[in-house]
Each structure stands twice: as C-alpha cells, then as structure tokens.
N, C-alpha and C positions, 0 to 999 in steps of 0.2 A: 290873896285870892284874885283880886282884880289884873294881876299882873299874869297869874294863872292861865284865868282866862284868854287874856287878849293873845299869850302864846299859843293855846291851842287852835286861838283864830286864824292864827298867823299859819300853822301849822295847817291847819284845814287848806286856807285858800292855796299853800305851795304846794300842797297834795295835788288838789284840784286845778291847777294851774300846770302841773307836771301830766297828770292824766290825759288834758286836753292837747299839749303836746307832744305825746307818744300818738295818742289817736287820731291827727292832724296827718300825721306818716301815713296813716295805714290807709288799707281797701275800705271802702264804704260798705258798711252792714247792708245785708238786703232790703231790710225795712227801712234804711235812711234812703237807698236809693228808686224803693216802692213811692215812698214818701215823697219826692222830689218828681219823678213823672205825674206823679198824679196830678201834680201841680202844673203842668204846663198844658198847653191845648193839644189836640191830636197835630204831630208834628208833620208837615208837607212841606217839600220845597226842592232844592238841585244843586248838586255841585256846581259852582258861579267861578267862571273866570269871563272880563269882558268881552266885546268880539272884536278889541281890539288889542289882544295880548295873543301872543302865542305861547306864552308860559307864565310862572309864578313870577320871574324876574320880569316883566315886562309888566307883570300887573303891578309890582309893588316897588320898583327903582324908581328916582325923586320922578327924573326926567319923562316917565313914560305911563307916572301914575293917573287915569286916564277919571278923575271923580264925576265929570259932564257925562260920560257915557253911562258908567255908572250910576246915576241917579236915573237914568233914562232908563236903562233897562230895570232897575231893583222897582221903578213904579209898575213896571209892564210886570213884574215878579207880585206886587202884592194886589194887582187887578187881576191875575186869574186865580188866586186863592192862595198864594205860599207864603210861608211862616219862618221859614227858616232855610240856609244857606249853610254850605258844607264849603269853606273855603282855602286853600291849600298857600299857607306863607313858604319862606325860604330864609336861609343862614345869613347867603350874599348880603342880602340889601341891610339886615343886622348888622354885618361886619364893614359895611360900607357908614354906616351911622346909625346908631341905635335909637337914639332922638328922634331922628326926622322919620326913621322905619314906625315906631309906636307913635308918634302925629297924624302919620297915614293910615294908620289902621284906626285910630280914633276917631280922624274924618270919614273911614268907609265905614265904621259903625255907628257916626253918627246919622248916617245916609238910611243905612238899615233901618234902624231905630223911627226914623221919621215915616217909615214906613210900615209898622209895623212885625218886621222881620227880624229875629234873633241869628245868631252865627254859629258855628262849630268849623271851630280852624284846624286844620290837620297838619302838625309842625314838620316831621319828617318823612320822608317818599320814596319808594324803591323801584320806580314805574320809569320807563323811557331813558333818556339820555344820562347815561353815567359822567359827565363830562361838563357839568355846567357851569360858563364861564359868564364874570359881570360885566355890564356894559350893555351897546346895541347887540342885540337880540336879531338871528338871521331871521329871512321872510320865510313863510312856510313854505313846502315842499307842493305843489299844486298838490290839488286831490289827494292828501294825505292825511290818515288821520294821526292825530297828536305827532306832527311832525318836529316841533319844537320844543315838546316838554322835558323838561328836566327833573334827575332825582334831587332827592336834598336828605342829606350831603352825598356829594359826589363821588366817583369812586376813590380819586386822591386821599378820600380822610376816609371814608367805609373801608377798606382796603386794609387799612392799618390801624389793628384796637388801639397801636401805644396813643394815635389824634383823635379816637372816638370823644375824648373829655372836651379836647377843641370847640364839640356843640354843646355843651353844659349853659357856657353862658349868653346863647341865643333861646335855647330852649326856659331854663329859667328866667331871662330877663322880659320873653315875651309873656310869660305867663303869671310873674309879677307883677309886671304894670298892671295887666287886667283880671289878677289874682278875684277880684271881689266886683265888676263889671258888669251888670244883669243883662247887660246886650250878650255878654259870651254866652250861649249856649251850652257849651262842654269843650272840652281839650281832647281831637281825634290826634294823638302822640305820633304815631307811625302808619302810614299810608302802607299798604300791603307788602310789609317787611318778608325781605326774603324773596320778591320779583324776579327772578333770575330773566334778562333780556336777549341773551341771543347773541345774534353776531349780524343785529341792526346798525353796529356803530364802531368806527375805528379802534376808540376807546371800550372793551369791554368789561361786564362785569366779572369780580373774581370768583374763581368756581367754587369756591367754602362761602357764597355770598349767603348763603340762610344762615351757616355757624355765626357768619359777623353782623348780619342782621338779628341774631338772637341775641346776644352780646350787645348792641346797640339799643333794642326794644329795653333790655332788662337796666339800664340807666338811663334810657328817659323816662320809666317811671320814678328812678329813685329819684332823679333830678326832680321832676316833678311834685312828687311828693313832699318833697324835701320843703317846696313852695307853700302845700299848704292852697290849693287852689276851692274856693268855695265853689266852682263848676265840678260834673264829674269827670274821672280820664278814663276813656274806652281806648281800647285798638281794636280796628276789627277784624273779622275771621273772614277768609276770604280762598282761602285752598283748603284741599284737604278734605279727612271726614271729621268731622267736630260731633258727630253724635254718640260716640262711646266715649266717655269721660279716659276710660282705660286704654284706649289706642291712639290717643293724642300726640298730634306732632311738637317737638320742643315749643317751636313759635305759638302754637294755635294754645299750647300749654301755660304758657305766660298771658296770652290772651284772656284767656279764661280765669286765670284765677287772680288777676290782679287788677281789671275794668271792673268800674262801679258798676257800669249798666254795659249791656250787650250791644255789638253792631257786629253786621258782618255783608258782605255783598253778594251779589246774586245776579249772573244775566241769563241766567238757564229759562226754559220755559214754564207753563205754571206747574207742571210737575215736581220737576226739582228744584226750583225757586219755593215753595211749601216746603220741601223735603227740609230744604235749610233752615228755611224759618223756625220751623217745629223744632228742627235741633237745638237749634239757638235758645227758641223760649224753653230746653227742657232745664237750662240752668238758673232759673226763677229769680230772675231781674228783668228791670224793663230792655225792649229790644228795639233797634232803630237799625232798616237797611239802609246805610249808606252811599251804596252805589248798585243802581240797578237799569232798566232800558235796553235791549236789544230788541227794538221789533219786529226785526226779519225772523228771529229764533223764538218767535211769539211772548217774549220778556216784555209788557206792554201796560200801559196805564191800562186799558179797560178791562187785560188780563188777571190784573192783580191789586190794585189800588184800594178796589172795594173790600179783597179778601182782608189786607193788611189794616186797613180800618176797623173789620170784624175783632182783626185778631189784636188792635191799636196797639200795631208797630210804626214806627214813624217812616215814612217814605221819602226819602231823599234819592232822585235819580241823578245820572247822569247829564250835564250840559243844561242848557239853559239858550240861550241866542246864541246861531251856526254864525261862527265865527273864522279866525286867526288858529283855535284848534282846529279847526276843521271833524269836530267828532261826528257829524253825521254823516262819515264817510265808516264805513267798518271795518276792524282791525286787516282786513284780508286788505288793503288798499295798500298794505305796507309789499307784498307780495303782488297783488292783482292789478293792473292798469285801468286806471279811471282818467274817465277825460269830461265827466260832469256829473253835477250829481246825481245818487241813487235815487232812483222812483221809491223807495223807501229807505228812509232817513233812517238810521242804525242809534246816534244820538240825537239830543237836542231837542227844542221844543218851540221857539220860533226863529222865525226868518230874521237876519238883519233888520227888515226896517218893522219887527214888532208885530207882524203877522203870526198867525200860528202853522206850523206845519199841517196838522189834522185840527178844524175846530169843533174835532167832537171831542180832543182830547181834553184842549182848555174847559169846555164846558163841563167834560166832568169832573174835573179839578175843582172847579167853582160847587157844581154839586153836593161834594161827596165835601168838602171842608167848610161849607154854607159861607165861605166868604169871597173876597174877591166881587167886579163889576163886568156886569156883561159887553161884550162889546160898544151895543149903543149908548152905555152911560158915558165912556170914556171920553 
C-alpha cells in the first residue's frame, strides 16, 4: 500500500513537472499577462543610448562602455519621472566575450536599479546600417540623424537563413543570464523586423529582407522560449494595418500571436497615433508604445501622454539626452541639409548638459507619473 502510494506521488509530481515544462514553451495566457501589468506602476520612460555612443556597439564594447555618463544621465532619467528604459544590445560585443558582455549589463542595470528604473532590452534590429562592423565606431555624420546606427545582425548573417542559428547563442545566452532578473523589464526580441533601408548605404539590404526577417522573428521566439524567461517577450507592431486580425501581414502575424503583452510604435499625430493604440488594445493584453515622439508631426508629450495614461499604456519615447545619435535631427536630415539644429527638436528630451529641451515637457512628465524632483530640489 505504502509503496502504492509513494508511486502515485512520484507519478503526480512527473506529471506536474512535465506540465510546467510544455507551458514554460508557450505564449502567456492573457490573464497571466493581465496579471503581471497590473503589477507594475504606470510604465514611463525612453529609448536610452548615451550621448556618448553613436550606436549599440559603442554603448556596450569593453573599451567604450561609458558607466560615468551613464549614471549621470539614468539620475537626470528618474528626476523628471521615468520608470523604465527601452534599451537596444547587439551580437558583436557577445561574440567578442560573453563574460565581460553580461558584466556590463549587470553594471548598467545595477545603475538603473539604484535609480529606480527597470529595463526592456530589444535583442535584434532591422533599422539603419546593414553592415555593422566591431571595434572604433566612425564619428557621426554632422547634422544627421542616427548616422551611425546599426542593425543586428547584419546583413552578412540576415542575408542567409543557412547563419540565422549563428544568433541563437547570443540571443539565448543573454536571456539566460537575466532569465529571472526583476531589473529586466521584458525581452523586446526584434526591433522593427522587416525595415527595408534603401540605398542609404553601400552595403544594402536584401530585397526578400521581410521573408528573412520573418524567418528570423519566428526563431527568436523559439530560441526564447526555449529559455524559459520569467520576463514577458513582445515584438512590436510598427507597419502596416494591425486592426483586422484577418488582413494581417506575415510579420505583424507572428507579432500578434506569439508576444505575451502588446507593443507597437507610433510617430503619427494624435489621430493616428489613437487609431493604433485602439488597434493594439483590441487584442486584450496589456499594451506599451515603444517608440514614439515626432513633434514637428504633432507626435508630442502634451499631445498624448495624458491620453495613454487614461488608456494605461506604457509610454516609452524616442531619445533621451541629444547626443552622438543625433535624433533630434529628423529622418529628412538624411536627404535635407542641416547646418544646426532645428528650432524644433524631432527627438530627444534634454540637452547634453541635462537641461530640458521644452520644460513644460519635463514637468509634465513629473505630473502625469507623480514622481520625479522639480528642478530646484536637484
């Protein structure tokens, strides 16, 4: 009888030890990922690269990892109210040392942390420079915006599925170390897969580049997955029309049915910047814009900050201190000739030396998220 027993127990727990292993794989029920937002505070804050990096390579190689400026800005980050950082790694500095790659990111999120700031790292990129090579990093291009950015990975390995597996163990090994992490935020897998760039650059992108960005998206989740990561993994939506479930582009299709929780971007003005939103939230998960700001095209903190708090979506904009990208210059700088900056800034949100561009915008930063210190406490 007693031997009976202790089999069935035995039996139980491999059950139940199997079970939690199949559903470690999967998508997040909507209630475990209701259940997790509700838990965090209304989320506010910027895509962070120093103002002393022109790219992800310059923010995270040993020689250029920059943690003095870093602390200096991430304080100016949680004195006008932010919460969280949207920040963008790369393969390179992985494959240069995987060790000393996951040391730096433990030191910039021990930085965060002191600040009261969580993270959401976005592993792979389809945005600017197909061609990113390691080492010194060129100076920016004057007056240009994101003159320097790179994708990740490159066109060399996007290019050809047979090396898509080549990112497996960057993707996994970052996502292991800080698999259980409470500084990570969430894992943003793929930065606007399918970017087609143009003929900005010697090196272009290949013209099936959304077939092999769809192919790439669809194993870094399995990679992902595969981890087991107690964060959520979004990709977010960012072309296209995403409000008929039924007219879904492949990409935007993997987006959606495979992120725990929603993101997607937005530099429209508040018309269709709402239009998106609404779409977003029609697939009943929580929803965070991830990249948003264009004030010339009325994309604007005062335009929409408030709405997205009504509607508590998390607000992560564009930039942070006009730097080395030079984003408060606007995409048209890559065509149009600037020889100083715009009377109104496109990105970004303070000056180099910690000033604000608008400080009506800081202060409503600080309002509308009741945290942060006014200028004179500082």
């Amino acid at each position: 009888m007693l031997n009976s027993v202790c089999n069935l127990l035995i039996t139980a727990c491999v059950l139940l030890l199997l079970g939690a292993a199949a559903s470690a794989g999967e998508r997040w029920a909507a209630r475990q990922a209701t259940q997790w937002y509700a838990a965090q505070p209304w989320l506010v804050g910027c895509n962070y690269t120093p103002r002393t990096a022109i790219n992800q390579l310059e923010f995270w190689q040993a020689d250029t990892f920059d943690a003095k400026t870093i602390g200096q800005e991430l304080t100016w980050a949680a004195d006008i109210g932010f919460n969280v950082l949207r920040v963008y790694l790369h393969d390179i500095p992985h494959r240069q040392g995987a060790e000393g790659f996951y040391k730096r990111i433990d030191e910039f999120l021990s930085i965060c942390e002191a600040r009261g700031i969580r993270v959401m790292f976005v592993l792979l990129d389809d945005c600017w420079d197909p061609n990113p090579k390691p080492g010194k990093q060129r100076e920016p291009r004057p007056h240009v915006h994101n003159s320097g950015w790179v994708q990740c990975p490159g066109n060399e390995i996007l290019a050809k599925p047979e090396r898509h597996d080549e990112m497996k163990p960057y993707v996994q090994g970052v996502i292991r170390r800080f698999r259980d992490d409470k500084r990570v935020l969430c894992w943003d897998l793929y930065n606007e897969p399918g970017n087609y760039q143009g003929s900005k650059y010697s090196v272009q992108d290949p013209p099936n580049k959304d077939k092999l960005s769809e192919a790439l998206l669809a194993k870094a989740f399995d990679w992902a997955r595969q981890v087991a990561p107690t964060q959520p993994l979004p990709t977010g939506l960012w072309a296209g029309d995403w409000a008929d479930p039924n007219k879904l582009s492949p990409i935007n299709k993997i987006c959606i049915e495979r992120s725990d929780i929603m993101t997607f971007h937005s530099y429209s003005g508040p018309g269709g910047f709402k239009a998106r939103a609404e779409a977003t939230l029609k697939y009943d998960r929580p929803v965070i814009c991830t990249e948003y700001l264009n004030r010339p095209g009325g994309c604007t903190f005062q335009a929409l900050l408030g709405y997205m708090k009504d509607k508590n979506i998390g607000a992560i904009n564009w930039g942070f201190v006009a730097g080395k990208i030079q984003t408060q210059y606007p995409w048209s700088s890559w065509k149009t000739k600037f020889t100083a900056e715009p009377a109104v800034w496109f990105h970004d949100v303070l000056r180099p030396n910690g000033k604000p561009f608008d400080p009506a915008e800081t202060t409503l930063i600080r309002q509308l998220t009741s945290r942060g210190k006014p200028p004179s406490a500082k």
